[in-house]
C-alpha positions as CSV (number, residue, x, y, z in Angstrom):
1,X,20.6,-43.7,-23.6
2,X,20.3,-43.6,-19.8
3,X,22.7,-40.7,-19.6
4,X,20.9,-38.7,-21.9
5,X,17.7,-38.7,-20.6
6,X,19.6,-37.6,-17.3
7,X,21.5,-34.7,-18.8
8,X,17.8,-33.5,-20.8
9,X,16.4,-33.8,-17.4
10,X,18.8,-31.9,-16.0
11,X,18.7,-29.3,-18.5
12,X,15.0,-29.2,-18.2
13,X,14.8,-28.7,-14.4
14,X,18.1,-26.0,-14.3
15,X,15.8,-24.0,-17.0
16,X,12.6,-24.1,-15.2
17,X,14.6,-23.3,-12.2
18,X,16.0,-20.3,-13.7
19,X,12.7,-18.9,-15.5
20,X,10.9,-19.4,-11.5
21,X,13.8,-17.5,-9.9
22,X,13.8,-14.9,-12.3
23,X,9.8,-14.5,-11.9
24,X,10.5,-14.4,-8.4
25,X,13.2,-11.7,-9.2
26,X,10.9,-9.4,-11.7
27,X,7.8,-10.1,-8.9
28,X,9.6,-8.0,-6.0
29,X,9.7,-4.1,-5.6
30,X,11.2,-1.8,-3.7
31,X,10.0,-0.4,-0.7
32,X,7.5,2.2,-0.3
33,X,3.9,4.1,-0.2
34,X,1.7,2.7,-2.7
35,X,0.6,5.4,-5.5
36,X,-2.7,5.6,-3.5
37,X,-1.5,7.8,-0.7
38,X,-2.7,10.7,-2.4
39,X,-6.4,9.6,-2.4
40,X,-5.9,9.1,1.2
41,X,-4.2,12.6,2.0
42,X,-7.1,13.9,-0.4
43,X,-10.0,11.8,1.6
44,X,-8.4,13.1,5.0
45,X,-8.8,16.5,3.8
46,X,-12.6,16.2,2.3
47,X,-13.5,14.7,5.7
48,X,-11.4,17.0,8.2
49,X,-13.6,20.0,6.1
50,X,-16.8,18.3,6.0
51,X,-16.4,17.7,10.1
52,X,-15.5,21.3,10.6
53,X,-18.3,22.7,8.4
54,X,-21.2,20.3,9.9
55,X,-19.7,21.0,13.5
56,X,-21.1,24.4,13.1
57,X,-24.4,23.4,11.2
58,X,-27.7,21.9,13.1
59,X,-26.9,18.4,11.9
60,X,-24.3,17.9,14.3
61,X,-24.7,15.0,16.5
62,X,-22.4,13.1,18.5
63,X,-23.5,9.6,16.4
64,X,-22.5,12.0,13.2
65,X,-19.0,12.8,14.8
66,X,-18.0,9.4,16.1
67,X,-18.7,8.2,12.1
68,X,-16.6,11.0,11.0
69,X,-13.6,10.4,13.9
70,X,-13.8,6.6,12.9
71,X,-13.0,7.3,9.7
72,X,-10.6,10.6,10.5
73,X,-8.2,8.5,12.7
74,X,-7.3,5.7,10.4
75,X,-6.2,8.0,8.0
76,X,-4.2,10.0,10.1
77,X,-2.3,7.2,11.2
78,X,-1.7,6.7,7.4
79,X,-0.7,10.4,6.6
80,X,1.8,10.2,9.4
81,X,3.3,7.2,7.5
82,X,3.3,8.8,4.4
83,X,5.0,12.1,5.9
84,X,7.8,10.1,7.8
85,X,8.6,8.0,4.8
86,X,8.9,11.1,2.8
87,X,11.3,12.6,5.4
88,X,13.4,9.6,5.8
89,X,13.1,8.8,2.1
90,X,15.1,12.8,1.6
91,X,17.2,12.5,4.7
């Protein structure tokens, strides 16, 4: 009786063990750019246009192109990512 409770035990804890390393397995990905870089490229461009075209308007302030450079910069560093990835990703 002792012996099978052991062996169901075992049996129990090899199948849980299996079923957590195979979620662990299905869980991973590959590495890469999330599918979000676009949006970013797309956001860097809106706000590179929208600091070129109020540069030249009345509204320009320095407060107004620190806001704008704050947000510009981050998102450089995160095109430069995207666009080294993609190089070494064909190369």
């Amino acid at each position: 009786m002792l012996t099978s409770i052991i062996s169901t035990t075992s049996a129990v804890s090899s199948a849980a063990s299996s079923a957590a390393s195979s979620a662990a397995v299905s869980m991973t990905t590959g590495i890469g750019l999330p599918e979000y870089g676009v949006l970013a490229v797309i956001a860097l461009i809106f706000l590179l246009s929208a600091k070129e075209i109020l540069s030249a308007s009345k509204y320009w302030k320095k407060s107004l192109c620190a806001s704008l450079n704050m947000s510009i910069f981050p998102l450089l560093l995160a095109f430069a990512g995207i666009v080294i990835f993609k190089v070494a990703e064909i190369i």
